[in-house]
N, CA, C and O atoms as a GROMACS GRO file, in nm:
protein
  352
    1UNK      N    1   0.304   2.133   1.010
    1UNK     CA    2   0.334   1.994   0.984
    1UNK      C    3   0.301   1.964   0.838
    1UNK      O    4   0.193   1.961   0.778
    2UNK      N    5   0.420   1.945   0.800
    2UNK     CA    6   0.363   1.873   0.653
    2UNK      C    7   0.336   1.735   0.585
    2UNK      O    8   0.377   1.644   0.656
    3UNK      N    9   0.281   1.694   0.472
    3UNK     CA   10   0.270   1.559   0.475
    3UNK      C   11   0.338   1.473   0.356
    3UNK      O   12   0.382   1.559   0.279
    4UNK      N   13   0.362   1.370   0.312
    4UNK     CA   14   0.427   1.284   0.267
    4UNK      C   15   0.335   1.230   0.219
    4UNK      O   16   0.231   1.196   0.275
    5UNK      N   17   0.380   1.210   0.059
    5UNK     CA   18   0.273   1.102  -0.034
    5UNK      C   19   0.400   0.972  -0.091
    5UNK      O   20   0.503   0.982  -0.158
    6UNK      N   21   0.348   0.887  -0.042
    6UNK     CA   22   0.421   0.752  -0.139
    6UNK      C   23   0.364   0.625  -0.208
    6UNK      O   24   0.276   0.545  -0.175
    7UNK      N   25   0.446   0.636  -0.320
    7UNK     CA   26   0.321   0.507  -0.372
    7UNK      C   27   0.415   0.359  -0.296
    7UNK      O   28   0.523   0.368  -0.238
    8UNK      N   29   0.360   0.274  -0.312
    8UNK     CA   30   0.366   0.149  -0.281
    8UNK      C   31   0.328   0.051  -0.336
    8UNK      O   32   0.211   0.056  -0.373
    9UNK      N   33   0.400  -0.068  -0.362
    9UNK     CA   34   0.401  -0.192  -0.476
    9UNK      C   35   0.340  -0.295  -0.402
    9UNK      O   36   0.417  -0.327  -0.312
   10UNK      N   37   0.223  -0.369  -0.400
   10UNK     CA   38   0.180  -0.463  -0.314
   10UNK      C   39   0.108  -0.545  -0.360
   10UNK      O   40  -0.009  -0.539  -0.398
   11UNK      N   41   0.232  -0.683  -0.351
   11UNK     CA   42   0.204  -0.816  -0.440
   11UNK      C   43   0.145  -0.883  -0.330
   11UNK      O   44   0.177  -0.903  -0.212
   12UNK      N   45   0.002  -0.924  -0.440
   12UNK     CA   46  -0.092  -1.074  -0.385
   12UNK      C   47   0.000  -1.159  -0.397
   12UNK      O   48   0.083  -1.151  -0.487
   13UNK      N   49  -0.001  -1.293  -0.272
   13UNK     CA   50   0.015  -1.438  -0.231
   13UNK      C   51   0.038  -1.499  -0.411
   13UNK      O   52   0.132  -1.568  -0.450
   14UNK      N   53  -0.057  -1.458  -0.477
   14UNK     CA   54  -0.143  -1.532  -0.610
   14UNK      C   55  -0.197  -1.459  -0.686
   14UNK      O   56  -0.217  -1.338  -0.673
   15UNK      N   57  -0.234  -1.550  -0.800
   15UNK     CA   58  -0.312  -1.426  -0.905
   15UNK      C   59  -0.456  -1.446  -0.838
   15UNK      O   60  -0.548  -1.365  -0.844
   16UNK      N   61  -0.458  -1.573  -0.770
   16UNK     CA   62  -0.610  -1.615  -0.741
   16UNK      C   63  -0.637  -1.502  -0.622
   16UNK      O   64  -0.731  -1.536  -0.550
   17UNK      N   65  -0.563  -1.351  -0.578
   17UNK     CA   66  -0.631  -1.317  -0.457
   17UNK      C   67  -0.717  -1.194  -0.538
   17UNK      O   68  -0.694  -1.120  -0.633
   18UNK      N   69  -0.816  -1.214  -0.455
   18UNK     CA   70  -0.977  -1.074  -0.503
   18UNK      C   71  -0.899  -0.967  -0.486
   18UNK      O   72  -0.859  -0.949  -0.371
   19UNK      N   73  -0.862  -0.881  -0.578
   19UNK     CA   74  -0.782  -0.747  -0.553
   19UNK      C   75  -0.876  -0.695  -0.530
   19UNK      O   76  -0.857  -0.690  -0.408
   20UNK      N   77  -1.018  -0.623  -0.550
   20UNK     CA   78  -1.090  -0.565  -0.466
   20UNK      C   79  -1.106  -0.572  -0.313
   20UNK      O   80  -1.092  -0.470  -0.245
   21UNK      N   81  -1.137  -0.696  -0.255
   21UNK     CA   82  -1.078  -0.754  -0.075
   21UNK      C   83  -0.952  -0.738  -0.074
   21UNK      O   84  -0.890  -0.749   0.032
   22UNK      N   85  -0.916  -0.721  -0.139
   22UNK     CA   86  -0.771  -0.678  -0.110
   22UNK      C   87  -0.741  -0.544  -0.060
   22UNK      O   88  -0.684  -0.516   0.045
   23UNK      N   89  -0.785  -0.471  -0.144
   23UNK     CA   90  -0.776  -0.334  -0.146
   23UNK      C   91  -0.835  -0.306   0.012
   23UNK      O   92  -0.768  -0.252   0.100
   24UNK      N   93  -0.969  -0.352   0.027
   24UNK     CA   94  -1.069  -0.268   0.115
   24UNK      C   95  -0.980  -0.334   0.200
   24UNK      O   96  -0.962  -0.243   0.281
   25UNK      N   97  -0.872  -0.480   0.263
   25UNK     CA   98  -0.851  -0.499   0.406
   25UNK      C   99  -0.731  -0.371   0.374
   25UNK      O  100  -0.734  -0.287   0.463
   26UNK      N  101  -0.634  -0.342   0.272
   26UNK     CA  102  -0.557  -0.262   0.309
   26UNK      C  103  -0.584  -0.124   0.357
   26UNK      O  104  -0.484  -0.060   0.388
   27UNK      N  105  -0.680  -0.075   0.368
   27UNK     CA  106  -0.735   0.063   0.368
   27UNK      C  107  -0.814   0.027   0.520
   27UNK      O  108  -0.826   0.115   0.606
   28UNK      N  109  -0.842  -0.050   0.531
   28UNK     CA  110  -0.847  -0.121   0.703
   28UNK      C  111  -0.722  -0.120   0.826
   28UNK      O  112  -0.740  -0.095   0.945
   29UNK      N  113  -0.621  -0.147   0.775
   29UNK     CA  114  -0.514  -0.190   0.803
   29UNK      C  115  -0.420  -0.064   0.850
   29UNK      O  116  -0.330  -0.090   0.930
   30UNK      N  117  -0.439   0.104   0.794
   30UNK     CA  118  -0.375   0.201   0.780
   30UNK      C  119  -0.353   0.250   0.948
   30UNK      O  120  -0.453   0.260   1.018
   31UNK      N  121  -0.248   0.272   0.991
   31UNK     CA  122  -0.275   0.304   1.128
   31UNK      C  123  -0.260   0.444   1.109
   31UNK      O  124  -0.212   0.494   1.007
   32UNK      N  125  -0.309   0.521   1.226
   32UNK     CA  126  -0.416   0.635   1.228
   32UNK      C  127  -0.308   0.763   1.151
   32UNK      O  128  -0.193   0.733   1.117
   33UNK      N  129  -0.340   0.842   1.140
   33UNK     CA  130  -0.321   0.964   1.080
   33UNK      C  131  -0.281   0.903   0.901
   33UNK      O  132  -0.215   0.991   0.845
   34UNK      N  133  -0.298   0.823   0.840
   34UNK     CA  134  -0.244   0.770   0.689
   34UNK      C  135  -0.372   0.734   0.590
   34UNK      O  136  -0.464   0.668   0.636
   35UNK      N  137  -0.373   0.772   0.471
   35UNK     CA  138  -0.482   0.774   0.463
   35UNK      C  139  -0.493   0.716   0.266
   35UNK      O  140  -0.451   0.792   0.178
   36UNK      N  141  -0.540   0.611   0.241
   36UNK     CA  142  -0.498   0.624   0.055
   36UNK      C  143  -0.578   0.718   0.029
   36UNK      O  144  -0.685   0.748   0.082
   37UNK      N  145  -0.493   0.790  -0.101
   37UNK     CA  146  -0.512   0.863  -0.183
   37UNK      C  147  -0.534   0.775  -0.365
   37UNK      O  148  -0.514   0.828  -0.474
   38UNK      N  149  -0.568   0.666  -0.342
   38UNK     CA  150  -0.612   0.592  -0.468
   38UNK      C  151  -0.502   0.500  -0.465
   38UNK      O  152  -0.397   0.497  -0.401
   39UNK      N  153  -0.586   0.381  -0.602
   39UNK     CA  154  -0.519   0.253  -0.581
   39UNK      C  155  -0.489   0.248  -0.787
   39UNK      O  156  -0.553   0.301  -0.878
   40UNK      N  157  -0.397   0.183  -0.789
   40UNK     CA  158  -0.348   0.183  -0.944
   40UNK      C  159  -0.338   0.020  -0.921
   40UNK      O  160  -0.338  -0.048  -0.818
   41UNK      N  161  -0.329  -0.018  -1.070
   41UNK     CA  162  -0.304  -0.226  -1.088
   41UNK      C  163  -0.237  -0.167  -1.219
   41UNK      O  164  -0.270  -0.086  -1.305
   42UNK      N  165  -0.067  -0.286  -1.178
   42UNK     CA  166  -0.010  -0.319  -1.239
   42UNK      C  167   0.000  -0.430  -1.258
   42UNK      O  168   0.022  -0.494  -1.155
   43UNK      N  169  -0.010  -0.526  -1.410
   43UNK     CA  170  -0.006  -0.622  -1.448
   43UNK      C  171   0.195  -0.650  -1.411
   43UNK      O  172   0.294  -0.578  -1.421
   44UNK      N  173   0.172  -0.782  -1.369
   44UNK     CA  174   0.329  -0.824  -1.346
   44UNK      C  175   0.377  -0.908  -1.449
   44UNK      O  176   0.482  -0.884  -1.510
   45UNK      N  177   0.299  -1.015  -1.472
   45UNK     CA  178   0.330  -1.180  -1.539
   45UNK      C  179   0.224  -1.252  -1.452
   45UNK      O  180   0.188  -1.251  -1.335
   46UNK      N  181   0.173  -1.350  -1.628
   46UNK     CA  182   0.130  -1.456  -1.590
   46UNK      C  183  -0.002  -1.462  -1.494
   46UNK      O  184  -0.040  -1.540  -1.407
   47UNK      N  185  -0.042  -1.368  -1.539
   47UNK     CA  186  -0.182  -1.332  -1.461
   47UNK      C  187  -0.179  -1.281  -1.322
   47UNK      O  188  -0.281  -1.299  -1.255
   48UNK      N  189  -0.041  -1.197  -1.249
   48UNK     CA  190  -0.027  -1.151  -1.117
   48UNK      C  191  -0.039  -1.020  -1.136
   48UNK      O  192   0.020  -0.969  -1.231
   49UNK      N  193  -0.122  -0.938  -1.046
   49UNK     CA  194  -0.133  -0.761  -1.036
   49UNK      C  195  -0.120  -0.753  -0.937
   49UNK      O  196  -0.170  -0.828  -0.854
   50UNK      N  197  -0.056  -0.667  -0.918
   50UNK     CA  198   0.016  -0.580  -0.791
   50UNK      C  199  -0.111  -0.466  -0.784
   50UNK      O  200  -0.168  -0.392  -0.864
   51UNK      N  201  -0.121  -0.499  -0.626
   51UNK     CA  202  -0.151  -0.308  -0.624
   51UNK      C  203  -0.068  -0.177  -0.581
   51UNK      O  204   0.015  -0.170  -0.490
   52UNK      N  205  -0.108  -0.083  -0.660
   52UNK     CA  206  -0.024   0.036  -0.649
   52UNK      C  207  -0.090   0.134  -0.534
   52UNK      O  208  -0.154   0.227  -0.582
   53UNK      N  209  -0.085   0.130  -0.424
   53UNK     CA  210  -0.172   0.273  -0.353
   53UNK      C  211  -0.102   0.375  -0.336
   53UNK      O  212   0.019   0.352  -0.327
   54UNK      N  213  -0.138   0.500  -0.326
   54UNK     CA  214  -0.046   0.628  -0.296
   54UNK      C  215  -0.104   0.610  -0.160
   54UNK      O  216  -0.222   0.575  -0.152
   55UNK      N  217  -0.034   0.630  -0.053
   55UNK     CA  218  -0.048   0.685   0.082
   55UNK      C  219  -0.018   0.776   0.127
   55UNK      O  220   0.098   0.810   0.106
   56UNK      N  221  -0.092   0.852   0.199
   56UNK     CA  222  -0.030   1.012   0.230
   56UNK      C  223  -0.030   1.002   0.414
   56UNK      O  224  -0.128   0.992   0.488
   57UNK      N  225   0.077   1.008   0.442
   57UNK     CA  226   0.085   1.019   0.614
   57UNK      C  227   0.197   1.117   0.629
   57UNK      O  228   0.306   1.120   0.573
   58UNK      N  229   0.139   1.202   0.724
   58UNK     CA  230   0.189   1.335   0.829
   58UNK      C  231   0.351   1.296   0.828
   58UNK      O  232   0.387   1.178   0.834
   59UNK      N  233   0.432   1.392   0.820
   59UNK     CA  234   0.562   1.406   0.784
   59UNK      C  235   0.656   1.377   0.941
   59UNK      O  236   0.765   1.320   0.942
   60UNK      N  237   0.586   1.428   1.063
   60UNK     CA  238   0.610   1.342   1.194
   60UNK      C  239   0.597   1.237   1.208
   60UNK      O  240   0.644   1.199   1.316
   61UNK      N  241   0.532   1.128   1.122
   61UNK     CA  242   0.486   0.999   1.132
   61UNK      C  243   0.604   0.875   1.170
   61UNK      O  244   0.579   0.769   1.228
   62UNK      N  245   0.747   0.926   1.116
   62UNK     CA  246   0.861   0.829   1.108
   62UNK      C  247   0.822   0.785   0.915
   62UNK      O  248   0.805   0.669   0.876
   63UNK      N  249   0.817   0.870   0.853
   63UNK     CA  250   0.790   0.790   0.713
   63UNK      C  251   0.629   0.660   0.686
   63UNK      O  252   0.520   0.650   0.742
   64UNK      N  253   0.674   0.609   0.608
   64UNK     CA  254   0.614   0.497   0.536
   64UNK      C  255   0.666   0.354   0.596
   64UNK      O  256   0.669   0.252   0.527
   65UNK      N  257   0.712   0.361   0.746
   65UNK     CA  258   0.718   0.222   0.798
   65UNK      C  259   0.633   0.153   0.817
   65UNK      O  260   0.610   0.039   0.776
   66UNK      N  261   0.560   0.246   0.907
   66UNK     CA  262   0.409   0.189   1.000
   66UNK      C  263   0.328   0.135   0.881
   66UNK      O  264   0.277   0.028   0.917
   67UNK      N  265   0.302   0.158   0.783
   67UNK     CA  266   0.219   0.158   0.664
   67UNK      C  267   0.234   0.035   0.562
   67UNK      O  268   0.157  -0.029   0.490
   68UNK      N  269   0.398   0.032   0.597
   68UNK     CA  270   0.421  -0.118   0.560
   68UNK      C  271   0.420  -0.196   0.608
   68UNK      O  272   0.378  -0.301   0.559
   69UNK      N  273   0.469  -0.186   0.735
   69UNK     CA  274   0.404  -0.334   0.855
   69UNK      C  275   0.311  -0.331   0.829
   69UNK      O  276   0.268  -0.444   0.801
   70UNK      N  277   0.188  -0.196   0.812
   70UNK     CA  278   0.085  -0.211   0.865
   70UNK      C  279  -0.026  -0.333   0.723
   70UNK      O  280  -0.142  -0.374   0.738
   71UNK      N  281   0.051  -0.353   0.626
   71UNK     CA  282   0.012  -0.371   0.514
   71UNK      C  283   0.097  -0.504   0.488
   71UNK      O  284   0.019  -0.594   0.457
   72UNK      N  285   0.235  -0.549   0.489
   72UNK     CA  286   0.238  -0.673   0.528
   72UNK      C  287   0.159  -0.764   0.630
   72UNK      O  288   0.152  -0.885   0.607
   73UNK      N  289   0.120  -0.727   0.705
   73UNK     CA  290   0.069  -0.810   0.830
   73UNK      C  291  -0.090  -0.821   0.763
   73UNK      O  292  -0.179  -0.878   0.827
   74UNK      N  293  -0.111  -0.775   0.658
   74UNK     CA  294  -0.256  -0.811   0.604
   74UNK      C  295  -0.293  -0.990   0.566
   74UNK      O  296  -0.184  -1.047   0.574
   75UNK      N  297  -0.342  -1.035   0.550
   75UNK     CA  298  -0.335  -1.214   0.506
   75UNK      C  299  -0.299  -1.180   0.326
   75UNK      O  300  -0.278  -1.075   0.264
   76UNK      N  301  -0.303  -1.270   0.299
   76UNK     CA  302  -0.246  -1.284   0.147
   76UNK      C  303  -0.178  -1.140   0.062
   76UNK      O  304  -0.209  -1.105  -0.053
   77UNK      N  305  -0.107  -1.091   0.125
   77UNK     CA  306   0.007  -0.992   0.150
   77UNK      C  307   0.132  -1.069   0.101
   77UNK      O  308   0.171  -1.147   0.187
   78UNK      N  309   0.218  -1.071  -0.030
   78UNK     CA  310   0.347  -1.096  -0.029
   78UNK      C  311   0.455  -1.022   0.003
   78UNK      O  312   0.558  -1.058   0.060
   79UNK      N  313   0.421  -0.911  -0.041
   79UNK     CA  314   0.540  -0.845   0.030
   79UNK      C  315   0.505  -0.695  -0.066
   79UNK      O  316   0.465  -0.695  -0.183
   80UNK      N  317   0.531  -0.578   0.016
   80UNK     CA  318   0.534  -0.443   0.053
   80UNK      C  319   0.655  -0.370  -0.069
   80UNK      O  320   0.740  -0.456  -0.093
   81UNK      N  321   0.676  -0.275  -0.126
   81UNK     CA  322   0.771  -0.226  -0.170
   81UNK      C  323   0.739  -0.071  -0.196
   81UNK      O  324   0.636  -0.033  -0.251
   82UNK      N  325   0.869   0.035  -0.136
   82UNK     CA  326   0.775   0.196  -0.171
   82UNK      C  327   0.887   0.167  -0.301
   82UNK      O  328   0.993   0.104  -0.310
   83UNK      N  329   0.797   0.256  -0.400
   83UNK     CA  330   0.831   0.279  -0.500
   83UNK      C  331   0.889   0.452  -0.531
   83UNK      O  332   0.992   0.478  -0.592
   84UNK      N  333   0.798   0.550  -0.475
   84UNK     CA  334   0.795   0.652  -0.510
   84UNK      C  335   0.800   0.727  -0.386
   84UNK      O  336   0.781   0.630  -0.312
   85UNK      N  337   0.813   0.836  -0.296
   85UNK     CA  338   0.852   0.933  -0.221
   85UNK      C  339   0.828   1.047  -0.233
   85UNK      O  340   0.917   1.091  -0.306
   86UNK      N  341   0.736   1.156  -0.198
   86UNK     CA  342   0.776   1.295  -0.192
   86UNK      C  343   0.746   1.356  -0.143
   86UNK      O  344   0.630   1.320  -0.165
   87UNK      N  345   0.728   1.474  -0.050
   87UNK     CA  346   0.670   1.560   0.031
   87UNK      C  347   0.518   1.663  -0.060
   87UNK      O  348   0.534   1.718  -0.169
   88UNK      N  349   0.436   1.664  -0.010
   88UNK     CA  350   0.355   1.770  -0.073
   88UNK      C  351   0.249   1.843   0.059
   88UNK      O  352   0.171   1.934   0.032
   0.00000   0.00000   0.00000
């Protein structure tokens, strides 16, 4: 079985949300076998940062779905985007 790394674009509600609480509910949130592999901040505008996480989940998993529900459905969550894709 092999596994799948993808990064992911994940805009705060606001600039006002704690990207640190941020981070730790998303890494809460991972349903089982997915796991971050680190978190990157990209400045957007106007004082908004996105976080960047790489996620790595098992290549049986169905992809990077579960991971995005699992990460929209967080509270001050705007919205989910994979950016990047690849098997390793």
């Amino acid at each position: 079985m092999g596994k799948v790394a993808a990064k992911l674009k994940v805009m705060p509600e606001s600039p006002e949300v704690d990207l640190d609480d941020l981070q730790e509910e998303l890494e809460d949130s991972l349903p089982e076998g997915a796991k971050i592999n680190g978190f990157e901040r990209d400045d957007v505008a106007f004082g908004l940062v996105a976080l960047l996480p790489t996620v790595i989940v098992p290549d049986d998993a169905g992809g990077t779905e579960s991971v995005e529900e699992a990460f929209t459905s967080v509270g001050r969550v705007e919205s989910v985007d994979v950016q990047n894709v690849g098997r390793i």
